[in-house]
N, C-alpha and C positions, 0 to 999 in steps of 0.2 A: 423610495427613500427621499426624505425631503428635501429641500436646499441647505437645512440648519444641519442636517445630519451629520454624522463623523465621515468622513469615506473611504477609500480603498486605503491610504496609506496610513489609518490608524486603525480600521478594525482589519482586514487582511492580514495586509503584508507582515505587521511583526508576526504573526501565528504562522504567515506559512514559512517566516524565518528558522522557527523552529521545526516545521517540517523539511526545512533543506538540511539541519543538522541531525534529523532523523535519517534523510536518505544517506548523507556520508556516512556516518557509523553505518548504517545498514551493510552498504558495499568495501566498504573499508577490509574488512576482515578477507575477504577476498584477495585484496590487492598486499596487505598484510602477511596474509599468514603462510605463505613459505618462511618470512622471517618469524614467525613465531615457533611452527614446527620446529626449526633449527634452534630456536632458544629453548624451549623445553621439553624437545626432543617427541615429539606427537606423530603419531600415524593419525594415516587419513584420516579414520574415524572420528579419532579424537579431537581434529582439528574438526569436522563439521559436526559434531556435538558442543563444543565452546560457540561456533558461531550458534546452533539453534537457542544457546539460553538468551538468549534476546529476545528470540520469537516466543518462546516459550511465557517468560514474562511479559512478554507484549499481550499475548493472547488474554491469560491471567488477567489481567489489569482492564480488559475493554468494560466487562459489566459494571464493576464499580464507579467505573471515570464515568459513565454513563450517569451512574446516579446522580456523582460528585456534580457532573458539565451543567444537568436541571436544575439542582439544587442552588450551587453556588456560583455558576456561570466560569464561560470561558478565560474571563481574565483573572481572577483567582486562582482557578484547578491550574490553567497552564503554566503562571507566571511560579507556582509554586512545584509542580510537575519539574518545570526545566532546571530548578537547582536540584532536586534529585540525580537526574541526569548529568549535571555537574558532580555534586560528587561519584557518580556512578563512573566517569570519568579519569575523577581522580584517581580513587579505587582500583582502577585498570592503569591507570600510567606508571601507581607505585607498588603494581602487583609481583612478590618473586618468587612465583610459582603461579602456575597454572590456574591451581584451584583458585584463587585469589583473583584472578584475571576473569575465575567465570564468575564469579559473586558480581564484580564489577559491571560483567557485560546482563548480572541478570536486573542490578543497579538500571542499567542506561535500557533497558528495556520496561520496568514499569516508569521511568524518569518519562518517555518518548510517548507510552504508548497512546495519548489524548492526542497526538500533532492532527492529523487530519479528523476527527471528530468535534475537538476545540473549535477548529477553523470553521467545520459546516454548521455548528452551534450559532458561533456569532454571526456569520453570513446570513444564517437561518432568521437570528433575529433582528437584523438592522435593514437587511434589503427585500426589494418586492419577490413575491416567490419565483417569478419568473426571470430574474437574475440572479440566484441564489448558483444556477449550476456552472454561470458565467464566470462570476466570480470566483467559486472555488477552483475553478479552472484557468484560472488565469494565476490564484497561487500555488495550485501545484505543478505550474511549467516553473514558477522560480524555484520551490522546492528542490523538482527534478533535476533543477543546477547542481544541488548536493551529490548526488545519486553520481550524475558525471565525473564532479570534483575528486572522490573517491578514486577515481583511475589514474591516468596521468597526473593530474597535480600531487595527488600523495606520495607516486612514484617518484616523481621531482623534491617532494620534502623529505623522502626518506633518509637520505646521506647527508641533509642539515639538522635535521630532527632526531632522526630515527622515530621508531614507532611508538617511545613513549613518551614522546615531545610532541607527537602527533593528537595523542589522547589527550596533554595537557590544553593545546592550544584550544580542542575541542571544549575542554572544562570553561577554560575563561570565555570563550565564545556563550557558552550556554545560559554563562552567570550575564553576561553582555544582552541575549535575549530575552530573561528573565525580567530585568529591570525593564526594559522596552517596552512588556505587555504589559508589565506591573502597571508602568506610568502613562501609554499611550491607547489601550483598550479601554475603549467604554463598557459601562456596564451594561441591565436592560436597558432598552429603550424605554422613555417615558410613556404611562400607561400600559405596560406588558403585564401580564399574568404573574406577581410572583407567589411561586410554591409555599402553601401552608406547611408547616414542621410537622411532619409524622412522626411514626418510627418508621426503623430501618427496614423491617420487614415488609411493610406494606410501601417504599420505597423500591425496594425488589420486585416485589410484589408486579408493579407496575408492567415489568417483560413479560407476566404472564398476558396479561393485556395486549402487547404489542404481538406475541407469536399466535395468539388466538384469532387475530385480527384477518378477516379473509381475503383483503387486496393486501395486507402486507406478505399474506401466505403466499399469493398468488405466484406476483412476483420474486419475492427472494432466492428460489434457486436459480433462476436464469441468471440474475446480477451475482450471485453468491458465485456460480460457475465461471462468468463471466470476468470477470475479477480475479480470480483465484487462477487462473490459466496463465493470467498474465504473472501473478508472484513465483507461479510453480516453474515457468519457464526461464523467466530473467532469472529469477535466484538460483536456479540449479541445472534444469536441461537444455534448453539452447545449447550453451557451449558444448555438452558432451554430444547432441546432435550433429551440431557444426563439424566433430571433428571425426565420428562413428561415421555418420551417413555422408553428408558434403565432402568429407575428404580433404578438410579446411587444414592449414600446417598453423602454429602460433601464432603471425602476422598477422594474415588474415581473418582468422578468427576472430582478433581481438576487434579488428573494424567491423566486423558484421558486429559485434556485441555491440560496439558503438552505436550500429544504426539502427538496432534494435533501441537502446537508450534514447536516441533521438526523436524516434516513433512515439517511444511513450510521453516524452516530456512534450514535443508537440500535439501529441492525439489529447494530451489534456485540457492545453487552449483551445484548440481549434474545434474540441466535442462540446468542451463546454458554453462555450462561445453558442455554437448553432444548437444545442438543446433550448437555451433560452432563447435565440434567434424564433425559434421553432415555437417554443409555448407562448409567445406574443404574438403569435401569427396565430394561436387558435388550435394547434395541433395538440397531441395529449405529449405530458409529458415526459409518457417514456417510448417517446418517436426514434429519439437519436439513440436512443438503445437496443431499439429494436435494430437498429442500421448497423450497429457496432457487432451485436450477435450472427446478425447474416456473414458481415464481415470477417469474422474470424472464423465461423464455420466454411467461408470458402476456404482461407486460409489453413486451418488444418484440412482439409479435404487434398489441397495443395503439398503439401508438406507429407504428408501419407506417400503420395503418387512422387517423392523423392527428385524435387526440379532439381537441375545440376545449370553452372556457369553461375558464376560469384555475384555477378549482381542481382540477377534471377531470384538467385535464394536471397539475401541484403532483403531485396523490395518485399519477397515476401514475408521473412520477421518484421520489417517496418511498420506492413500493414497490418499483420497480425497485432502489434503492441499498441498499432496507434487506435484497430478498432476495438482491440480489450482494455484501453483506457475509457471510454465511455462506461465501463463501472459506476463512475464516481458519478456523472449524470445521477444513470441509474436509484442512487444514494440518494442522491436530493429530491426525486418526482416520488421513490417511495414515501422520502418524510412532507412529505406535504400531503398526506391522508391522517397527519395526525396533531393536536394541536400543539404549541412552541412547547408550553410544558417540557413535552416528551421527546424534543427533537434529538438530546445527548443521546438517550437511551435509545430510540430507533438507531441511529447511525451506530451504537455501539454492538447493540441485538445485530446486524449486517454485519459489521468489522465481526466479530467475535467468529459468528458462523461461516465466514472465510477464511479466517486465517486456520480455522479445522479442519476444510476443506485443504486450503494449501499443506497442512500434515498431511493429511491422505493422500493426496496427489502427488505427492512429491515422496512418498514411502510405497504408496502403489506405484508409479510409475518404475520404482528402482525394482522393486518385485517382479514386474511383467519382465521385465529385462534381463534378471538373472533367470526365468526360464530359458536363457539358448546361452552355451557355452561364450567363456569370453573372446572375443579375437586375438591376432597372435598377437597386436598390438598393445593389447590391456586393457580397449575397449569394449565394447558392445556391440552385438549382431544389430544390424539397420533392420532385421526381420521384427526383433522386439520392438522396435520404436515406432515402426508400423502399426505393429496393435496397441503400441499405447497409445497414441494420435489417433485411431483408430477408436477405441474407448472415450478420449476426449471430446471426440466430435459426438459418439454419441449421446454421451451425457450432457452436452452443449443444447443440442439437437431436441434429447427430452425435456429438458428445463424449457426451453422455448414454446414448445407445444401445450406443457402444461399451462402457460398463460392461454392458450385458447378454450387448454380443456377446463378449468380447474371453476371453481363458483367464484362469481365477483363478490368482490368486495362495495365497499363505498367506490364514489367516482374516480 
């Protein structure tokens, strides 16, 4: 990037601002929703069915935003994305009923679903490609703030706010990010490639291109698995591991989640950081990916064999989430096999096809589970968790391999 260039604090940071208000809504519902249960009277299910319509529309929404991110760049799609999200917001603070709160949350799920796609868009096109994984790494450890902010501080706003003071504040926030990228994102770079007007079909068209492609083939289900381990666990099993197998009481659990949180929002800096440390020194660019796979494959290997004493287990979700943050590397060395054009739609073709995976995984893994009666507690036999852990390393294990086995691609 030259000396004239924009730099981190106009093409970054406002994009990953609206990834930080992606992460709090994410976790929010979590910390939320005993008071919601109690307001509209929900069992379980019902309560993790309201959170999934976010994901649901999040998924929904990657192909297209893909199209949209090539076509008409990230400061457009996003700055107009996050007033979505605002009213998706609103929708949910002045909802009185349920159904009405999921319309809302399936609102703030297509509003959201560009945050980190935007970001490695523009990153993609203003900085050298061997910064690209730096920098997106370095906005999604402020992002990751969101993600945290969600725990304790909404617990703290809860009895000033309550929960639908909570959505509003998120609203005007959004409308507050909105303008920010509206007015401080550049557009292309001068001289960049802009996209001739097709139609839409041959616009689509395009993924068939990118999944036909042999190094994109290559790689995508290592990083697809790879990534996806980490949404399956933070979002859903960790804590019921924590408290089935570890034997963890509420307190403590809730800190191991924490330093699970920590893991990830640091393993984002600090992977991203040395990926491109690593490709200016001449290494391929999916070195520090490979280091993050090893590392989590010890890590469930660990986690099967059931360590006990609190910090023990702590250190090892830490390292688990900090080496399943190298996904996002992962993201950026795949898109550099393909020209700027197409960079939305690569990272969207990857977003898409994990967050599928995180269905699965997290529907599989509750299935393996109910194979052994429940404990008397109301949890889960530590035998089922075994073979799901068990299962995820293997599938970790083959995705890896297949990059040795599989026909290369371009370089």
């Amino acid at each position: 990037m030259s000396e004239a260039a924009p730099g981190f604090a106009r093409i970054t940071l406002p994009l990953a601002a609206i990834n930080f208000l992606n992460q709090a809504n994410r976790g929010m519902v979590a910390t939320i929703g005993p008071l919601l249960a109690i307001e509209f009277g929900l069992s379980a299910s019902e309560l993790g069915l309201l959170a999934a319509c976010f994901f649901a529309a999040y998924a929904l929404a990657q192909l297209p935003i893909g199209v949209a991110l090539d076509l008409h760049g990230p400061r457009k799609v996003q700055s107009t994305l996050a007033l979505v999200s605002a009213a998706g917001f609103v929708v949910s603070a002045l909802a009185p009923d349920v159904w009405v709160l999921a319309v809302g949350r399936i609102i703030c799920g297509f509003g959201l679903a560009a945050g980190l796609m935007a970001m490695l868009k523009a990153n993609t096109q203003w900085y050298p490609k061997q910064r690209v994984a730096a920098v997106t790494g370095a906005g999604l450890f402020l992002a990751g703030m969101g993600g945290m902010s969600a725990t304790v501080p909404v617990q703290w706003a809860v009895p000033l706010l309550g929960w639908r003071g909570i959505f509003a504040l998120l609203a005007v926030l959004a409308v507050v990010v909105s303008m920010w990228i509206r007015f401080s994102v550049p557009d292309r770079p001068p001289g960049a490639v802009v996209p001739q007007k097709r139609s839409m079909a041959r616009e689509i068209g395009e993924f068939g291109r990118i999944f036909r492609d042999r190094g994109f083939l290559r790689f995508l289900p290592a990083i697809m698995v790879l990534s996806a381990l980490n949404f399956t666990f933070q979002g859903l099993w960790a804590g019921p591991w924590l408290r089935d197998v570890a034997g963890l009481a509420d307190g403590p659990r809730a800190v191991a989640l924490l330093v699970y949180a920590l893991g990830l929002v640091t393993g984002s800096l600090v992977t991203g950081q040395a990926a491109s440390f690593a490709q200016a020194r001449g290494f391929s660019p999916m070195f520090v990916p490979y280091l993050g796979m090893g590392g989590v494959l010890v890590c469930l290997a660990t986690l099967v064999a059931a360590p006990s004493g609190f910090w023990t287990i702590a250190a090892v979700w830490f390292c688990f989430s900090f080496c399943g943050s190298v996904g996002v590397a992962g993201y950026a060395a795949m898109g550099q096999g393909f020209p700027p054009e197409l960079q939305g739609r690569v990272a969207t073709a990857i977003n898409f096809s994990m967050l599928v995976l995180v269905f699965l995984f997290q529907t599989g893994i509750g299935a393996i589970l109910d194979l052994w009666p429940r404990t008397g507690n109301g949890g889960w036999d530590p035998a089922g968790y075994a073979v799901a852990l068990s299962v995820t390393f293997l599938l970790q294990a083959l995705a890896a391999l297949w990059i040795v086995v599989a026909p290369k691609g371009r370089g």
